[in-house]
Phi, psi and omega in degrees: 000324188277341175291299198267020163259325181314302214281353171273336191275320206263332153320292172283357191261341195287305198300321175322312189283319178310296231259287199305300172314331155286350167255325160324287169300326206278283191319315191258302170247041172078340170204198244251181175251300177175140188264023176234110143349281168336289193294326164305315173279333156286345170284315204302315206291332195249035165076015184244018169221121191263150143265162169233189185291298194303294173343294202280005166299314195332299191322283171339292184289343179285011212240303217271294156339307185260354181282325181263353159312317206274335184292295196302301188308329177270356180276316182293324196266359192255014164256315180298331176233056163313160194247141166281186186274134175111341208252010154311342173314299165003309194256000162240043172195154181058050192269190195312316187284358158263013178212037180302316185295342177265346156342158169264015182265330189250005176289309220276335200269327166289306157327288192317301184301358177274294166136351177287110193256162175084323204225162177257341199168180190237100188295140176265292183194198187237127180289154187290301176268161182040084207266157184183144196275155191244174163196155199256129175280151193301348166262006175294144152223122196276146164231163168200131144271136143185187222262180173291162174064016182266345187132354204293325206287291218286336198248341151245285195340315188278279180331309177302320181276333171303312217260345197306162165253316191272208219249124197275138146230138171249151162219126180216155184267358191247170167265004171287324180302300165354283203270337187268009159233348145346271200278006164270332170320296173313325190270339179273034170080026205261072204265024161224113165292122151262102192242104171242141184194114194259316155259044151067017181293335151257003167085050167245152164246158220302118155249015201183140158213175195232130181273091156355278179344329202262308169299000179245125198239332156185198207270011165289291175316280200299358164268321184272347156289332192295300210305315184296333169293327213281317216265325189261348170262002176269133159289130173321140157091323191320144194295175182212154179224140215270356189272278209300307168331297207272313177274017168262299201306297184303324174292356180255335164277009166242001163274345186267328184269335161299337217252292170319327194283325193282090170003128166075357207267170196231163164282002168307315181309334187287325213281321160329299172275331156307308172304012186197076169320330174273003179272115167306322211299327170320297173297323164320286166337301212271311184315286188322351192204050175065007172287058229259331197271328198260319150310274214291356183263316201295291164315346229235304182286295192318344150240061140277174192293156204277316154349283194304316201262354175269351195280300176332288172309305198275351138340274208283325164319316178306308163307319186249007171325305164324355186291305209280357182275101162308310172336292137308306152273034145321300190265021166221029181217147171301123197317140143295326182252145204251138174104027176256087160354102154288153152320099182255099236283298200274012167268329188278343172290310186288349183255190168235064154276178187209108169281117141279157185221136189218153189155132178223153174343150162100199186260140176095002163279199212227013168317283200317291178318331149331285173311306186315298203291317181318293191315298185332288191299337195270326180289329220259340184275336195278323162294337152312302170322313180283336189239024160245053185059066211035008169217163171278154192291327163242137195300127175249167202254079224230087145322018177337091165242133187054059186294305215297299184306300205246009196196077200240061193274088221288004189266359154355240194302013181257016210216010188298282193290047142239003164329304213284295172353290173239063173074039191231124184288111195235079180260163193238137184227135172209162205264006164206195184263290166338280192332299195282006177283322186289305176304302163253006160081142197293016185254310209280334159290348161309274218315308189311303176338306198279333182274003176259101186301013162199138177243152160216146118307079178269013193091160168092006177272142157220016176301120199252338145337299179283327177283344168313317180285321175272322160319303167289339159271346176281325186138163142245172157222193201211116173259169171258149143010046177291104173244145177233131202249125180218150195213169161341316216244353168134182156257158174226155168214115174270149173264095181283155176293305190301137144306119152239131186264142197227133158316140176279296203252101166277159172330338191261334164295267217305339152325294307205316199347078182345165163288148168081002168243176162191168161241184184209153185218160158215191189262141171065048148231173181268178174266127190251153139273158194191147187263206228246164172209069231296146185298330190272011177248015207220154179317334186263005186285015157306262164343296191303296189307295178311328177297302180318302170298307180285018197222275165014291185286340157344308208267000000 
């Protein structure tokens, strides 16, 4: 070490003296003495390259010169990575070799084995300390907590679905997602858009609809459709009733299977035959046609007493209300005007098309269908999945952005960890830990938590219960023992040998949590920190911003 330090001092003082004696010269007798090192100094020492005293100021300001070039550069560049607050945090976790699996060697090294060509991975963020980008692999399912305003939509959303190859569904309650990846999507051959938005939010109009119906194939389906109505129009905290509950769901699920059953019939039908108790044909429907136990449940209800059988009916009409929305079943019953395209779930797992799904809090949304087509398209990948050999061949891509409002899909965690297995990418974005408590209940926002092979934290949290919990996976690390003493004679500060130990990142940081950071955690890495990395700082914000625009014109 002390040899190549000599040998850079003895280097840099040799190039110096050469240019300032050559400048010396050049000034004073018009040209150069000679620019080989070597030879210069070997003229000067053996007298056949003369110098004067005034040579060596030269030397001297070329010294002073390059000395303050060398200043202004470390100033320009300790401005460019100025460290924000916290991230010193940076250097004592996750460092490279803890955090190789989200690398771009072993992502790019999984793509491959995989059979996924042009792209590597789906990008998270930079790490803070050594910086270098991580990205989550085609067998990953992803969580983000972070608070409004943090960054979720420009530093994940976007970036992520530009890199998906295959075939995307996003759900947002906004039109950004919308307008900043259309068309870039589009020019990148991914050339057919589904776009539903039933309360205008992007100002689109209906090109396409989708039949409920086509996902209840039995009576299996037609319970987890019921279940998927149940879970998105009952209110958090609302009280239950273990009868009415459980014989409201089941009666909408054999009127949805009965309904699949009817020639021509639409999902409207269910809503039709709740509005009219005395009509047999549902049951009739299912006995013809070997639901024979599921006929006899359907009778069972419709002749209860009547209290009991008003309680039922008005259970399950409570399910299915969003029926009573035009707005809404507009898209999901056949069009008046021809040549308007359905939807098809298993056409669409096989393409690389890209469903938006929009819907927002309050009355008149479209959560439940939302939810419904999710289930749909996800059910429809996993038989895709079975007849390619258990995964599908390009990884498809299922965006849950405000999953808790607009996706309120309640078999979510218990379906996590068999996503990634078949190629199907799965993030859950939520703006806290409450929310997602509201929806799937503390046992069902664990499992998701524990089953999602990348966690991110973006900020804007004040739950201290949950940062407590991220706080304590980020880590301690341990200093020393400092005491300081004072006396007559003055203060002293001793150093103990004993380590105390501290939190790396604490609760009041991680409130606090700066713009443009996170953490991120995966399986078998430590938690690293790291900043964000928003579309308008990346290669695609040409494209984006024009995507942008041009959805502007649109409106």
């Amino acid at each position: 070490m002390l040899v190549a330090t000599v040998a850079f001092i003895a280097t840099i003082a040799l190039a110096v003296t050469t240019v300032g004696l050559n400048l010396w010269s050049l000034w004073t007798r018009g040209e150069a003495l000679t620019w080989h090192p070597l030879k210069l100094v070997t003229g000067i020492r053996k007298g056949s390259i003369e110098v004067s005293g005034t040579a060596w100021s030269w030397v001297g300001g070329v010294t002073v010169a390059m000395f303050a070039v060398v200043m202004v550069a470390v100033v320009v560049v300790a401005g460019r990575t100025s460290k924000v607050r916290g991230d010193k945090a940076g250097q004592l976790t996750g460092t490279k070799p803890d955090t190789v699996a989200l690398g771009k060697k072993a992502v790019a090294a999984k793509a491959k084995r995989l059979g996924v060509e042009n792209t590597i991975g789906l990008p998270i963020a930079r790490t803070v300390h050594r910086p270098r980008e991580l990205f989550s692999s085609f067998e990953d399912v992803c969580i983000l907590i972070a608070g409004p305003r943090t960054g979720k939509t420009t530093s994940w959303v976007v970036p992520r679905i530009l890199a998906a190859p295959g075939a995307v569904i996003a759900t947002s309650n906004k039109r950004d997602v919308l307008d900043a990846t259309r068309y870039v999507r589009e020019g990148r051959g991914h050339k057919q858009t589904w776009v539903f938005d039933p309360q205008n939010i992007a100002s689109t109009q209906q090109a396409w609809w989708w039949n409920p119906l086509t996902y209840v194939r039995s009576i299996a389906d037609a319970q987890d459709l019921a279940k998927v109505f149940d879970d998105c129009v009952r209110e958090a905290g609302s009280s239950k009733s273990a009868y009415f509950d459980t014989e409201g769901r089941n009666l909408v699920a054999n009127l949805l299977m009965a309904a699949s059953l009817k020639p021509g019939a639409d999902i409207t039908q269910v809503l039709r035959w709740l509005n009219n108790p005395q009509d047999d044909e549902p049951a009739v429907l299912l006995r013809e046609s070997g639901y024979v136990m599921a006929g006899e449940s359907v009778d069972a209800q419709y002749n209860l007493v009547a209290e009991t059988r008003s309680g039922v009916f008005g259970t399950a009409q409570q399910l299915v209300s969003f029926l009573t929305n035009e707005h809404v079943v507009k898209w999901v019953t056949p069009p008046q005007e021809v040549g308007i395209p359905h939807f098809d779930a298993d056409t669409f797992v096989r393409s690389n098309d890209t469903l938006y799904l929009l819907s927002q809090e309050g009355k008149g949304n479209a959560t439940a269908i939302v939810t419904a087509l999710t289930v749909a398209v996800n059910e429809a990948a996993k038989e895709y999945s079975q007849t390619c050999g258990g995964r599908v061949p390009t990884p498809i891509y299922i965006c849950l952005d405000e999953a808790a409002n607009v996706c309120k899909w309640g078999e979510l965690p218990d379906m996590y960890s068999h996503f990634g297995s078949r190629g199907v990418c799965v993030d859950t974005i939520l703006q806290s830990w409450s929310q997602g408590k509201d929806v799937w209940g503390e046992a069902g926002i664990n499992k998701l938590w524990s089953a999602s092979n990348v966690k991110v934290y973006g900020g804007g949290v004040s739950e201290v219960a949950f940062l407590q919990t991220i706080s304590e996976l980020i880590g301690d690390h341990y200093i020393d023992s400092r005491q300081v003493s004072s006396s007559a004679q003055g203060t002293s500060v001793s150093t103990s040998r004993e380590q105390v130990q501290r939190r790396i990142f604490p609760v009041s940081e991680l409130a606090a949590l700066p713009a443009g950071r996170a953490w991120v955690f995966a399986s078998t890495a430590k938690a690293v920190l790291c900043q964000t990395l928003p579309w308008y700082e990346g290669k695609d914000t040409a494209q984006i911003s024009a995507s942008i625009e041009r959805s502007k014109e649109r409106r």
